[in-house]
C-alpha positions in Angstrom: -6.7 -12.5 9.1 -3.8 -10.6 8.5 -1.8 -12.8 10.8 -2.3 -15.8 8.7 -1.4 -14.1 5.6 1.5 -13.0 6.8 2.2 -16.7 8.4 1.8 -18.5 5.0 3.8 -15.8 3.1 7.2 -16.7 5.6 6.0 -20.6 5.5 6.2 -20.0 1.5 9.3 -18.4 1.2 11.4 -20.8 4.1 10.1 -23.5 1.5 11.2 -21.7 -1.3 14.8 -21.0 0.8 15.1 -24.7 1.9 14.0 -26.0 -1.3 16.8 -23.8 -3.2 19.4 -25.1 -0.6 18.6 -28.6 -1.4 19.0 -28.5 -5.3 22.6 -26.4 -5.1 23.4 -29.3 -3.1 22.6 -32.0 -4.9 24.1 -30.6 -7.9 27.5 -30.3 -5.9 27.4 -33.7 -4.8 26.2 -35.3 -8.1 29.1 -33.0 -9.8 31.5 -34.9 -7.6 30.5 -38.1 -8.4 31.1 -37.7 -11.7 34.5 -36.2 -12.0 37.0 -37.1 -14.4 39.4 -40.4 -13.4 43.2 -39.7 -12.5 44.9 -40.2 -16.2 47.7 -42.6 -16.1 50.6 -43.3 -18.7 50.4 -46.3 -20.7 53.1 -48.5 -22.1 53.8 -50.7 -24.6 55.7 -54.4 -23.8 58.6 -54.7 -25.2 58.4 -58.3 -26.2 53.8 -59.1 -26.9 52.9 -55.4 -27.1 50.1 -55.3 -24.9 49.3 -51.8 -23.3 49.5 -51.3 -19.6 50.1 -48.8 -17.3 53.5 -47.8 -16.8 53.8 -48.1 -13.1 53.1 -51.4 -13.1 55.8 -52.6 -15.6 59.2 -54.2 -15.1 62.6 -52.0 -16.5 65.2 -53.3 -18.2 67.9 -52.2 -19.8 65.6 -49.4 -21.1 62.6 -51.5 -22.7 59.4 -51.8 -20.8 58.0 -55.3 -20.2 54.3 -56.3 -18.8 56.0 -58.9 -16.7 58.8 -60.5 -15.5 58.7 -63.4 -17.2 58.0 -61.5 -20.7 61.6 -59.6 -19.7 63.4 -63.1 -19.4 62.0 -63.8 -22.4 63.4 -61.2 -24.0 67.0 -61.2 -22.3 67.8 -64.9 -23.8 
């Protein structure tokens, strides 16, 4: 009788151990997937003043356009 005692207390706690391993995880994972997005700088056009980021603008002669054609615009 002992035996089995002894057999349900290991089953009980390996739950318990495999159990606890499964929750840290899922809360690692779940942490992950929720991080923070990569903050990017923003500019303003030069000639309609819409907001964009500022790697995808067009330079010119120190103004920051959204386009191309908004930096023609403004050259004439």
């Amino acid at each position: 009788m002992l035996k089995y005692l002894l057999l349900f207390v290991v089953i009980v706690l390996a739950y318990a151990f495999i159990k606890t391993k499964a929750r840290k995880l899922d809360k690692t994972s779940s942490n992950e997937n929720y991080s923070t997005p990569a903050v990017e700088d923003m500019a303003r056009c030069a000639h309609c003043g819409v907001h964009f980021p500022l790697n995808e603008g067009v330079r010119s002669g120190g103004l920051v356009f959204c386009s191309n054609e908004h930096r023609k615009k403004k050259d004439k």
